[in-house]
Wavefront OBJ file of the C-alpha trace (Angstrom):
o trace
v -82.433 -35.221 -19.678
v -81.339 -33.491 -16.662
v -79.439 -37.058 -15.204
v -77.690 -36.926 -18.712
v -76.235 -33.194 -18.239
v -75.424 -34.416 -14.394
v -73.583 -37.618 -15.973
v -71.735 -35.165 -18.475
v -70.772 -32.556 -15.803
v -69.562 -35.516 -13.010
v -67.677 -37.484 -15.768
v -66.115 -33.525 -16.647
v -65.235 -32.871 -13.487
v -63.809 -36.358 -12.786
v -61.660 -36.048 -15.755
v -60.203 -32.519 -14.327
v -59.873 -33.977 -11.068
v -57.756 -36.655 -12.473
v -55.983 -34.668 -14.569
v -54.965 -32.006 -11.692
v -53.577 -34.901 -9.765
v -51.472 -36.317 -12.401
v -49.784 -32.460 -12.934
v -49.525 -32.225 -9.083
v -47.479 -35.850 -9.112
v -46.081 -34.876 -11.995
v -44.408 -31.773 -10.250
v -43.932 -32.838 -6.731
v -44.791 -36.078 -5.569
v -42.083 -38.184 -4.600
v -43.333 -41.597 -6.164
v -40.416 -42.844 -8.123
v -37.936 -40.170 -6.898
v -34.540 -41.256 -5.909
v -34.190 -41.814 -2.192
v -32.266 -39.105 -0.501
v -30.715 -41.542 2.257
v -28.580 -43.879 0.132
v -26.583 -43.166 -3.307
v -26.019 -46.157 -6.098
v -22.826 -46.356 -7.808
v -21.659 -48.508 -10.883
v -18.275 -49.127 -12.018
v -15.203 -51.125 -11.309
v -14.043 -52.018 -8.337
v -10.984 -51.105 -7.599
v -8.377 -50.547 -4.245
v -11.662 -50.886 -1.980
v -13.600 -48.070 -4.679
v -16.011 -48.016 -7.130
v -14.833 -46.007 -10.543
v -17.585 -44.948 -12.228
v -15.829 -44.722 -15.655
v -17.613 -43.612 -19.287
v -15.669 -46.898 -20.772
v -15.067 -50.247 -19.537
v -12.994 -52.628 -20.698
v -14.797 -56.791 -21.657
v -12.417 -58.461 -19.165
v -14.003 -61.425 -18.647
v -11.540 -62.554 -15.775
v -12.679 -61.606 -12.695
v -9.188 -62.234 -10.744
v -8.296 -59.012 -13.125
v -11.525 -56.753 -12.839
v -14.860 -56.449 -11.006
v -17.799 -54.319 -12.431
v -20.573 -54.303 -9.899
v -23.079 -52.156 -8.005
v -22.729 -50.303 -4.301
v -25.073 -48.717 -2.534
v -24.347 -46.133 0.256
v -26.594 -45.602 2.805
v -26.568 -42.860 5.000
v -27.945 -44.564 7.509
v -28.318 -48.134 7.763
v -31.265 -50.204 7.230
v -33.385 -51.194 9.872
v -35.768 -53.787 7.561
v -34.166 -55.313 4.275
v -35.391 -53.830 0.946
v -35.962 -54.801 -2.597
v -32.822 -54.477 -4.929
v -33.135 -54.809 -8.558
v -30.924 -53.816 -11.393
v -30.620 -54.333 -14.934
v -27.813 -54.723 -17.775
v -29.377 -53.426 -20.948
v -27.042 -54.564 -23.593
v -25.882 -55.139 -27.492
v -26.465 -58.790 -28.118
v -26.193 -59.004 -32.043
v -23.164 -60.869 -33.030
v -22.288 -58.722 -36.109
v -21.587 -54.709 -35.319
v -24.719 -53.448 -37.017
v -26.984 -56.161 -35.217
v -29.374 -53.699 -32.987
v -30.674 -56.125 -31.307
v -30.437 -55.858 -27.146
v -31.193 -57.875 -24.420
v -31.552 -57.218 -20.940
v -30.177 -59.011 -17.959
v -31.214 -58.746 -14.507
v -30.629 -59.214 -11.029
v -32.650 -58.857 -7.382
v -31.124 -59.223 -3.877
v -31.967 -57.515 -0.588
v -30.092 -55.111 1.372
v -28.731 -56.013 4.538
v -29.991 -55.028 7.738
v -27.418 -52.917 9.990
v -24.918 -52.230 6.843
v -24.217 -48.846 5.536
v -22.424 -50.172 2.399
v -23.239 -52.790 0.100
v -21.379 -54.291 -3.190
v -22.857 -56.447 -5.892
v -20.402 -57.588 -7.928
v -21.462 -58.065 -11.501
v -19.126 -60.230 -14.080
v -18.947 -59.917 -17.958
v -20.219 -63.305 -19.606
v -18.867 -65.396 -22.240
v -21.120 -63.901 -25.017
v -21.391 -59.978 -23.703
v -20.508 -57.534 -26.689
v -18.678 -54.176 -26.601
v -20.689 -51.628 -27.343
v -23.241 -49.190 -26.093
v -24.786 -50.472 -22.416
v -26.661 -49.321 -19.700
v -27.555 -49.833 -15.957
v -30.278 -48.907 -14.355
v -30.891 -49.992 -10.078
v -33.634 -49.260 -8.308
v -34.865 -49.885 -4.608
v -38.180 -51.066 -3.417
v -39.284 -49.448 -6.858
v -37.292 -46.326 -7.164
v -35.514 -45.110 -9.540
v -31.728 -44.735 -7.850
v -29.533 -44.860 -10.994
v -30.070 -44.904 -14.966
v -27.053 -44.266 -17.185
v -25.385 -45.021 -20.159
v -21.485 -46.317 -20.129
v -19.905 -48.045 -23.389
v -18.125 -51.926 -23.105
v -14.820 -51.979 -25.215
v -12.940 -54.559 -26.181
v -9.707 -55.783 -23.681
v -7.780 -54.694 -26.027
v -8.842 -51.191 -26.532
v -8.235 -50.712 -22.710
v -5.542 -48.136 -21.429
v -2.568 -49.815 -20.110
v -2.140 -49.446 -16.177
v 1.348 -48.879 -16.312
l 1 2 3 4 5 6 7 8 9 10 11 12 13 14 15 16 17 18 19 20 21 22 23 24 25 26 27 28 29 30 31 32 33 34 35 36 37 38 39 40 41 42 43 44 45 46 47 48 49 50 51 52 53 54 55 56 57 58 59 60 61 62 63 64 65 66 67 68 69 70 71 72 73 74 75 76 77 78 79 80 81 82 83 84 85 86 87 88 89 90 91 92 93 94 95 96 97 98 99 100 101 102 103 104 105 106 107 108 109 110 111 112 113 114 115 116 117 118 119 120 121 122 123 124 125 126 127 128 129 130 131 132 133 134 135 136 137 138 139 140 141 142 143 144 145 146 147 148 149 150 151 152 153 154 155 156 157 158 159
């Protein structure tokens, strides 16, 4: 009986452990935290910037407008790292079609290079509507927002 009270009381304790832990990460550790030495940026390119604009307008022709990534290091890399990002966007061909898909992208960074671009392009079948990127760097989180895809000819003239 008294190995069953023992087994009760370790598994107890164990659980508390466990669950300290996960509060303490929970409050301070930096696993998943965005890295403090480089900044990720989304937008289009433009004049040798990045605008990170609210709307974008579905030019497909990339001779008129670049969307892409940058990242900004504040230091440069010694070793490459892991570069992922993600497009989650509208892919229902009717306006109340909910359904989304996701496309993605991996590259590394380069070694000795405080800036880097990734251009992105708009494909042939992207939708306007409600998007969202998301980037992250050997597994952290460095950027997750929403911006919204309009239609070309929604766009404000650049006059």
């Amino acid at each position: 009986m008294r190995r069953g009270l023992n087994g009760v009381a370790s598994s107890a304790r164990r659980q508390a452990l466990a669950l300290l832990v996960g509060l303490a990460c929970g409050t301070g550790c930096r696993h998943g935290a965005p890295d403090a030495d480089v900044r990720a940026r989304f937008g289009v390119f433009f004049g040798g910037e990045v605008q990170e604009r609210e709307q974008i307008p579905l030019v497909l022709d990339r001779a008129r407008q670049t969307i892409g990534l940058r990242l900004e290091f504040t230091a440069a890399p010694t070793a490459a790292r892991e570069l992922v990002w993600e497009l989650d966007k509208p892919a229902g061909k009717k306006p109340n079609d909910t359904t989304r898909v996701v496309a993605y992208g991996e590259a590394k960074t380069r070694v000795g290079e405080t800036v880097q671009d990734v251009p992105l392009a708009f494909q042939q079948n992207d939708r306007p509507g409600a998007w969202r990127v998301r980037v992250t760097l050997d597994g952290k989180r460095l950027l997750d927002r929403p911006f919204t895809v309009i239609p070309a000819s929604e766009a404000p003239s650049e006059d």
